[in-house]
Steps between C-alpha positions, in 0.01 A plus 500: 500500500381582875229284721417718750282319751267676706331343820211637629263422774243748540613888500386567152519819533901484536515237222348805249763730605782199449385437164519831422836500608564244244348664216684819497820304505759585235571135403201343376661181424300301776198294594279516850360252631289560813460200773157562721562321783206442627353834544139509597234469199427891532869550437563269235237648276627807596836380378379379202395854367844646600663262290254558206583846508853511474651581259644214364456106511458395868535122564247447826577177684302343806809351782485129553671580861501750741658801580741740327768230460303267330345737288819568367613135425197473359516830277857351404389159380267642290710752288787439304694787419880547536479787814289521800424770726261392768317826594278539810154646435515781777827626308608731186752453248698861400455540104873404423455193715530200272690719247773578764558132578440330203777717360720412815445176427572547110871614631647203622347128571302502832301280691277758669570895472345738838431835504349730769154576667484791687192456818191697475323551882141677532532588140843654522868429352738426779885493517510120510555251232483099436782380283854558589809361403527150627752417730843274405406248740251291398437377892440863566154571700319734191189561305646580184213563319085558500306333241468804234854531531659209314441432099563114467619234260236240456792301420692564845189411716422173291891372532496561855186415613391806667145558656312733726455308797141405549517388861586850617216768390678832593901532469526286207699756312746505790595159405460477154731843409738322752489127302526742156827656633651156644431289166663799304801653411386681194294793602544891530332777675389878381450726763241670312142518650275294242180437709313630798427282834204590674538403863232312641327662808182373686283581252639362154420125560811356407607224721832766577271745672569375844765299715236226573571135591532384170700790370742415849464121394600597113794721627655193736460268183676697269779586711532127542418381150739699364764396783446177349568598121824661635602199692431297172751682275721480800503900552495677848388879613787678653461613850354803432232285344494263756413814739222625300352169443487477909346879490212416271378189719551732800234735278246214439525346805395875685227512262417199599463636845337867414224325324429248760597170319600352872472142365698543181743703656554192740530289189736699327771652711758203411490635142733770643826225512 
């Protein structure tokens, strides 16, 4: 049996459409449970009827924290079942999703199976993908996976300890896909497209629509949270690594600059060595 665990804060428009997602999946072997998290009274009770309608049994849970990342702790703590897909709200699942990986999982013993979601931009399919074969090198500089892309073993997160990071509100699946592939060496990749990404752009609210401070902020502490995890297990990013690292601090500390965070910038140029 599935938990799939569905944050939400406001948008409840684009939580109908990703619950409709889920019910015309092919694999019905799975529970939802939706985290609010903190949406405005308006939208909650606007929630509330979405998950009445569905289809089947909707488990509707208030967040004891805040953001995205705690909403999913939370939404984990308080479910039970053997997999886990965490599944963003603004998102949709394919219909073979959660048949396609439960069955990958089913052929062989895995801690966490990924499979592909292919970008949608202004309402239209683009050639570009999250979820790609991870690279050999643990110490490599990658995002291996988005959230919708990884079914999970509630027994692999509880043995290793693994949480979204609460202290850093946009990114968080930067690190945690990263800590998921470092604690691992039982996991496989399909590179069949199981789920659709919808890009943020000004207008979605999602804390991803814009390279603002705390998106720049975010981006600095994952890059060095997860330099840390590496360092831990005693692995190191090759030199083409290395470079890209350097690249993507050159990046944030520009946007730094192009949005006129002067004083920041000031603050946060060392991060470069």
């Amino acid at each position: 049996m599935i938990d799939v665990i569905v944050p939400v804060k406001g948008r409840p428009s684009k939580l109908e459409r990703a619950l409709k997602s889920l019910e015309d999946q092919t694999y019905q072997e799975f529970e939802v449970t939706v985290v609010n998290d903190h949406s405005s009274l308006e939208d909650r009770n606007y929630i509330v009827q979405i998950c009445a309608s569905y289809k089947g049994q909707i488990n509707l849970i208030d967040s004891k924290g805040t953001g995205a990342p705690a909403a999913r702790n939370f939404g984990f703590r308080n479910t039970q079942n053997e997999y886990v897909l965490w599944f963003d709200s603004d998102d949709i699942l394919l219909p073979h999703k959660l048949e396609h990986d439960i069955q990958m999982f089913k052929s062989n013993t895995f801690d966490f199976v990924v499979s592909r979601a292919q970008h949608i931009e202004k309402g239209m399919l683009v050639d570009r993908y999250w979820g790609k074969q991870p690279h050999t090198n643990k110490g490599a500089f990658q995002f291996p996976f988005q959230t919708m892309c990884a079914l999970v073993s509630r027994a692999f997160i509880e043995e290793k300890s693994i949480k979204w990071n609460e202290d850093n509100l946009s990114n968080d699946d930067w690190e945690f896909s990263n800590e998921c592939m470092i604690k691992s060496d039982r996991h496989t990749f399909s590179n069949t497209v199981t789920a659709h990404y919808n890009v943020p752009d000004a207008t979605s609210g999602s804390i991803g629509s814009s390279l603002n401070r705390i998106k720049i902020e975010s981006q600095f502490k994952a890059i060095e949270n997860i330099a840390r995890l590496q360092k831990k297990h005693d692995l190191k990013p090759g030199l083409y690594s290395r470079i890209r690292i350097l690249r993507h601090r050159l990046f944030l500390l520009n946007a730094c600059l192009k949005n006129g965070y002067y004083i920041y910038f000031m603050k946060s140029w060392k991060r470069l060595f």
